[in-house]
Residue frames as a rotation matrix with the C-alpha (Angstrom) as fourth column:
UNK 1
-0.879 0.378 -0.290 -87.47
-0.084 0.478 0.874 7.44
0.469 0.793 -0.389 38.49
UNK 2
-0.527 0.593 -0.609 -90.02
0.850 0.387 -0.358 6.94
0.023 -0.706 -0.708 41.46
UNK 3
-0.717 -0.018 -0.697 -90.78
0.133 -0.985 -0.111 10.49
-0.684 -0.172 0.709 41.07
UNK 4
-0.777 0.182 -0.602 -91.60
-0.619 -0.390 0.681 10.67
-0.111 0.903 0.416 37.77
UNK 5
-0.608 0.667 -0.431 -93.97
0.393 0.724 0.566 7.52
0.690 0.175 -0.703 37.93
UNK 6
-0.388 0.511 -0.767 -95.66
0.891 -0.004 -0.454 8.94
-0.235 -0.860 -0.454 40.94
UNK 7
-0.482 0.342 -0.807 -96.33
-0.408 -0.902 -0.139 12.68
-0.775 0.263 0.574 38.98
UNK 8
-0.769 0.302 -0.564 -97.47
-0.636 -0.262 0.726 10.64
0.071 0.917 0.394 36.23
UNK 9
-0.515 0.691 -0.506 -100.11
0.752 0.648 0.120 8.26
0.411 -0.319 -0.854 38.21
UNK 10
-0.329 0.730 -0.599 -101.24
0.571 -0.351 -0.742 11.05
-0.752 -0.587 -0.301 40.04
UNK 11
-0.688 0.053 -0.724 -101.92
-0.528 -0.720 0.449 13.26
-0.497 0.691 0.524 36.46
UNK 12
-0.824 0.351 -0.445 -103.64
-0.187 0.572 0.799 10.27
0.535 0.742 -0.405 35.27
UNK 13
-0.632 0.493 -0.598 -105.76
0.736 0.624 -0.264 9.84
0.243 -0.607 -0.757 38.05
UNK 14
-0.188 0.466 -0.865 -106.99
-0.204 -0.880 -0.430 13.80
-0.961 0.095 0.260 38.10
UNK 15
-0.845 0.288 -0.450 -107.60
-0.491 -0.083 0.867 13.16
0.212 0.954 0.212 34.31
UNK 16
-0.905 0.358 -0.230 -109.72
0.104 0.710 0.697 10.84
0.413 0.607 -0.679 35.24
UNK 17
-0.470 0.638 -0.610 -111.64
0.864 0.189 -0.467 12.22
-0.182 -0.747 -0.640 37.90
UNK 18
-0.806 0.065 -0.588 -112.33
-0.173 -0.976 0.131 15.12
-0.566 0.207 0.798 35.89
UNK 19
-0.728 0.652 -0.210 -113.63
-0.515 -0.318 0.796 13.54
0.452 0.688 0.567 33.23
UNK 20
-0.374 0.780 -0.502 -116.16
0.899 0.437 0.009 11.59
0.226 -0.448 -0.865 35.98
UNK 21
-0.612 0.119 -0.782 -116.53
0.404 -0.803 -0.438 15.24
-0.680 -0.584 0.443 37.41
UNK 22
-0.615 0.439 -0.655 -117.59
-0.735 -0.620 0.275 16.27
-0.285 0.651 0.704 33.61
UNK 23
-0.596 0.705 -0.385 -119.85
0.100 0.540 0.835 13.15
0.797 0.459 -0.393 33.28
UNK 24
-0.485 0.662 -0.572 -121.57
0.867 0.450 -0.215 13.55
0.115 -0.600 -0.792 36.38
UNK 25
-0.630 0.362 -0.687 -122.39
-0.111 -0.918 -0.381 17.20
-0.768 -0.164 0.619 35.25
UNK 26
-0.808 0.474 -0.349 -123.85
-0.346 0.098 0.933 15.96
0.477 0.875 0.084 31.84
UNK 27
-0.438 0.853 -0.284 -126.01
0.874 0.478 0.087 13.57
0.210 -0.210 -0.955 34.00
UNK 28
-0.268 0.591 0.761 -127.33
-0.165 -0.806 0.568 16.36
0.949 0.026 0.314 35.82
UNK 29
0.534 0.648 -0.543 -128.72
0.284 0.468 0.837 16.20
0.796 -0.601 0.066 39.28
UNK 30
0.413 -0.746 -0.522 -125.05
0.791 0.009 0.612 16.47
-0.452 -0.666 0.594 41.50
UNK 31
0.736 -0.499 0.457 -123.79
0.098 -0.589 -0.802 19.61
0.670 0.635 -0.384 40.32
UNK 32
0.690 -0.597 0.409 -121.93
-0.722 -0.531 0.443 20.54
-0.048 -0.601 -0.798 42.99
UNK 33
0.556 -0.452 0.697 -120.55
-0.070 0.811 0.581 17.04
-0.828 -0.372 0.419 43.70
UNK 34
0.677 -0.271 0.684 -119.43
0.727 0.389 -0.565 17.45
-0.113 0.880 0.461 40.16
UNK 35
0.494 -0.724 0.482 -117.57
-0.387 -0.679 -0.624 20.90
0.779 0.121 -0.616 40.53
UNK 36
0.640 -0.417 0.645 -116.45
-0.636 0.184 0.750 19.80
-0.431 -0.890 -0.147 43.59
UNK 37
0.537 -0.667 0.517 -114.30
0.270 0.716 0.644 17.02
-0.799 -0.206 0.564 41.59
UNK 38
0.806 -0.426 0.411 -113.49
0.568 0.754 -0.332 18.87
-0.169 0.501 0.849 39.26
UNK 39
0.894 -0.334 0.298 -112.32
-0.411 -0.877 0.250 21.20
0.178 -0.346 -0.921 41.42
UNK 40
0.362 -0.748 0.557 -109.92
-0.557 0.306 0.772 18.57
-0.748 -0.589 -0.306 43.09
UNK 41
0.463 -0.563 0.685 -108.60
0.825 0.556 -0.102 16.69
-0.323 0.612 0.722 39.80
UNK 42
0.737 -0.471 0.484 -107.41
-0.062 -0.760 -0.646 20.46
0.673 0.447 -0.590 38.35
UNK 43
0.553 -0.688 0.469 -105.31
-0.830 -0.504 0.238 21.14
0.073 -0.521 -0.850 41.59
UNK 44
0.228 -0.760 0.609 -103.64
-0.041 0.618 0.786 17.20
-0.973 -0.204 0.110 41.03
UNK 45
0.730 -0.050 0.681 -103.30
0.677 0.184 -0.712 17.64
-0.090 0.982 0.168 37.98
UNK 46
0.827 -0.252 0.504 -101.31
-0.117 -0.952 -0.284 20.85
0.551 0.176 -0.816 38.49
UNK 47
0.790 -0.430 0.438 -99.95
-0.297 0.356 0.886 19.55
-0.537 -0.830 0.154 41.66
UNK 48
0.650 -0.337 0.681 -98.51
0.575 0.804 -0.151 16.71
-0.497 0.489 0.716 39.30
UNK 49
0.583 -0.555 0.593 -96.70
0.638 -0.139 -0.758 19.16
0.503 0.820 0.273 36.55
UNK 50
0.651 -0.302 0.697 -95.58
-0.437 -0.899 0.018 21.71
0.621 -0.316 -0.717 38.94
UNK 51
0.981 -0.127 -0.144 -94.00
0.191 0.719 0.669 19.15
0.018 -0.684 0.730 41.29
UNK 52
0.501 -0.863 -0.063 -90.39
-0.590 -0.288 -0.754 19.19
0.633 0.416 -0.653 41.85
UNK 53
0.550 -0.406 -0.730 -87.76
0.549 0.834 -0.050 16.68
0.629 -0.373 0.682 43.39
UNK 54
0.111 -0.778 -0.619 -85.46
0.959 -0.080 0.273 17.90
-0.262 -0.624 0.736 46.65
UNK 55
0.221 -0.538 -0.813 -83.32
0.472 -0.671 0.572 20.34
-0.854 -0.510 0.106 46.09
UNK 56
-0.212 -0.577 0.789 -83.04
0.741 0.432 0.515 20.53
-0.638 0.693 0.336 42.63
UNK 57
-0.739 0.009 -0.673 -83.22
-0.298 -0.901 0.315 23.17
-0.604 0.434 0.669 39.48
UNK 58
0.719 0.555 -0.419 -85.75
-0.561 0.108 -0.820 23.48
-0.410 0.825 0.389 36.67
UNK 59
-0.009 -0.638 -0.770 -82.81
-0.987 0.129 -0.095 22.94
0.159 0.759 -0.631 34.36
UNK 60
-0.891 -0.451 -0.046 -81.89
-0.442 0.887 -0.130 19.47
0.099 -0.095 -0.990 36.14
UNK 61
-0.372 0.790 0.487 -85.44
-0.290 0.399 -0.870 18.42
-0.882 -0.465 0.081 36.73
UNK 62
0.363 0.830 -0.424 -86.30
-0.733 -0.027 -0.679 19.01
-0.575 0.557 0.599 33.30
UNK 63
0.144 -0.464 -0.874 -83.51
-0.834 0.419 -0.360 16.98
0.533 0.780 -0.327 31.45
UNK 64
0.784 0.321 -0.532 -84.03
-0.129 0.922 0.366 14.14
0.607 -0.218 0.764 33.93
UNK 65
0.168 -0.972 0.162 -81.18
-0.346 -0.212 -0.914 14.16
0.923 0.098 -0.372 35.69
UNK 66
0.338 0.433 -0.835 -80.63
0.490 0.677 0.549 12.05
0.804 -0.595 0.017 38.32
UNK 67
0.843 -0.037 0.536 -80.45
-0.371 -0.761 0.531 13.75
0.388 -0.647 -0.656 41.88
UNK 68
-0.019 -0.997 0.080 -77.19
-0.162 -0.076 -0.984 13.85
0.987 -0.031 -0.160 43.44
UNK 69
-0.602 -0.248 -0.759 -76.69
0.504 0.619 -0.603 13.21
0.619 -0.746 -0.248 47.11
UNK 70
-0.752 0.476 -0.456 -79.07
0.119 -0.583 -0.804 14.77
-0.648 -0.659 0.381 49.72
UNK 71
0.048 0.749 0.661 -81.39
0.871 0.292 -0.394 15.17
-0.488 0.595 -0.639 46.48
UNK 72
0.247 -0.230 -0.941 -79.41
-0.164 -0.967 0.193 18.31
-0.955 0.107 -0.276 45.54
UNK 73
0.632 -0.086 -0.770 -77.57
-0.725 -0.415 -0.549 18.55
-0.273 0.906 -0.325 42.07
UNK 74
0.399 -0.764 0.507 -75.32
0.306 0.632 0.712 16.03
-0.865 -0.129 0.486 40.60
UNK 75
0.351 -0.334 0.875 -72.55
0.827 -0.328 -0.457 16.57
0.439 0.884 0.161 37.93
UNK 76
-0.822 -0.569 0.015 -70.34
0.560 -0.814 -0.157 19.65
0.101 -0.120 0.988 37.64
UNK 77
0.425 0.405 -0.810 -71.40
0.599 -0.797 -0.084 23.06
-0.679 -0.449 -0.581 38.54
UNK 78
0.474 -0.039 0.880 -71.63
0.730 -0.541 -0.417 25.70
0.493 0.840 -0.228 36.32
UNK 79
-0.172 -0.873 -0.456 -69.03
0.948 -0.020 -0.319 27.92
0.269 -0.487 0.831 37.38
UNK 80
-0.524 0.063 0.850 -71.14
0.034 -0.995 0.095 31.22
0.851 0.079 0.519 37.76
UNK 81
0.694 0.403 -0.597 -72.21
0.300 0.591 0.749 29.20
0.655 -0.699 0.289 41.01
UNK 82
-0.496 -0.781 0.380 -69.98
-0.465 -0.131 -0.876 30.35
0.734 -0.610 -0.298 43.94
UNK 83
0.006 0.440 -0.898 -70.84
0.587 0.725 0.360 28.34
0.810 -0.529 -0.254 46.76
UNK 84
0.476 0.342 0.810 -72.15
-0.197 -0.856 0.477 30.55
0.857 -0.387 -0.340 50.29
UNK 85
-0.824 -0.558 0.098 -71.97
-0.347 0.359 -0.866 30.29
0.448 -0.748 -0.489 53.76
UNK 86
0.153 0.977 0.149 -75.30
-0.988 0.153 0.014 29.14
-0.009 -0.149 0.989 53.68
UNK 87
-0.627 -0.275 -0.729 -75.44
-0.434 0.900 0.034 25.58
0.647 0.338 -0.684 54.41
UNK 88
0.107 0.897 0.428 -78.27
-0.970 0.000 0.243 23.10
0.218 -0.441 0.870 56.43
UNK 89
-0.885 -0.040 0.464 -78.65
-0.068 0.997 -0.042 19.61
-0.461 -0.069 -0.885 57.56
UNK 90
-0.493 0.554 -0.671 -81.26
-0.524 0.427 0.737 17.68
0.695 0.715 0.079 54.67
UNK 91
-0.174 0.386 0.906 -83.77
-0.926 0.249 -0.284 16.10
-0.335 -0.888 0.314 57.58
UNK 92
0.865 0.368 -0.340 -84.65
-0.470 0.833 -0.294 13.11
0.175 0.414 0.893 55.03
UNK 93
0.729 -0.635 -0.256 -80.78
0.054 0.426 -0.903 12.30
0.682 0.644 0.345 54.31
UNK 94
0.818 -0.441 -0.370 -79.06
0.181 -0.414 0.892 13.99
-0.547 -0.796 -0.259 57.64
UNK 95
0.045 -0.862 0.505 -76.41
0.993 -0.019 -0.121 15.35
0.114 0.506 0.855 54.61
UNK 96
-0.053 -0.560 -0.827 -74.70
0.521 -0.722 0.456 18.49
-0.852 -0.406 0.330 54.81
UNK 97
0.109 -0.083 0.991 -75.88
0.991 0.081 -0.102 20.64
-0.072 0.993 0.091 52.14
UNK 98
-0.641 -0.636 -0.431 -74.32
0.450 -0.765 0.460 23.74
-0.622 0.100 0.777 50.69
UNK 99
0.849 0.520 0.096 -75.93
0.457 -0.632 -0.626 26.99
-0.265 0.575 -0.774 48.55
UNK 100
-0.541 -0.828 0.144 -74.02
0.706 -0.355 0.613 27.67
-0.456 0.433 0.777 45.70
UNK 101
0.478 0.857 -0.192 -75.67
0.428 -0.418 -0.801 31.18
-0.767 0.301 -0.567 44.06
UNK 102
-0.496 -0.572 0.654 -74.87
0.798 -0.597 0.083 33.19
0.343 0.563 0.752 40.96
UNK 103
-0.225 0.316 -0.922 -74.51
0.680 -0.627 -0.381 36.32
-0.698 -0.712 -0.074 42.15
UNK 104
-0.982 0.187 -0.036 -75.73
-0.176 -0.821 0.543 38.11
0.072 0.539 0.839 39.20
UNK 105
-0.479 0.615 -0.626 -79.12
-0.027 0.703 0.711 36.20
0.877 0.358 -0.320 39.32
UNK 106
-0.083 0.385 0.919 -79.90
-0.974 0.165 -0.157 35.39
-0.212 -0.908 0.361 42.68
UNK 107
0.385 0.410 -0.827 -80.18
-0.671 0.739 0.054 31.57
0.634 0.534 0.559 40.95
UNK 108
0.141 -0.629 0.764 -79.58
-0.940 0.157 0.303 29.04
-0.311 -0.761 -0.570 43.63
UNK 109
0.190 0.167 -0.967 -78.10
-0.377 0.922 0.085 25.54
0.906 0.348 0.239 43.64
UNK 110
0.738 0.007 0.675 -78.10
-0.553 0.580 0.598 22.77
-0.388 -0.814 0.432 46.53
UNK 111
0.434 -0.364 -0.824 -75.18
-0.329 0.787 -0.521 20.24
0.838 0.498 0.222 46.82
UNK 112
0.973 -0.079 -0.219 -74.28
0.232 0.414 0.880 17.82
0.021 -0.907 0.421 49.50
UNK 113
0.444 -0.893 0.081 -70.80
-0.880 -0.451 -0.147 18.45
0.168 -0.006 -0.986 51.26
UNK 114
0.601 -0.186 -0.777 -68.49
0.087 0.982 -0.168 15.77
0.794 0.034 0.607 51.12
């Protein structure tokens, strides 16, 4: 949930400094200073939608889904997932997380080991 409030404060806050970016071009005088912000409200704005949580998929990011241990998946795996011998320590969480891939795809998924 902290996520999602923090992609949408920072989207709102590049909205707004644009449109200061596009009022201080109407004035006139500061152009640059005016591309110049609304150079930097485009890339938080973008920043903001492109964002992504941990370890997670599109699929689970988009339908909200809360993040599972380590910030990997939670819920079942889809079973065209085989799980590797890839596996890492999470530096935030110090969890043990597996790569499960479908091997037609190359699509990967993250889940802590228990």
């Amino acid at each position: 949930m902290l996520h999602s409030t923090i992609r949408v404060l920072t989207f709102g806050v590049g909205a707004l400094l644009f449109l200061a970016g596009l009022a201080v071009l109407g004035v006139g005088g500061a152009t640059v200073a005016g591309i110049e912000t609304i150079v930097i409200a485009s890339v938080m704005m973008v920043a903001a939608v492109l964002q992504r949580s941990g370890y997670r998929s599109e699929v689970a990011e988009r339908s909200n889904e809360p993040p599972g241990p380590g910030g990997g998946e939670s819920g079942p795996l889809d079973p065209r997932f085989a799980p590797t011998t890839e596996a890492f320590v999470d530096p935030t969480s110090h969890l043990l997380m597996r790569v499960h891939e479908d091997p037609k795809t190359g699509e990967r998924r993250y889940r802590a080991e228990s």
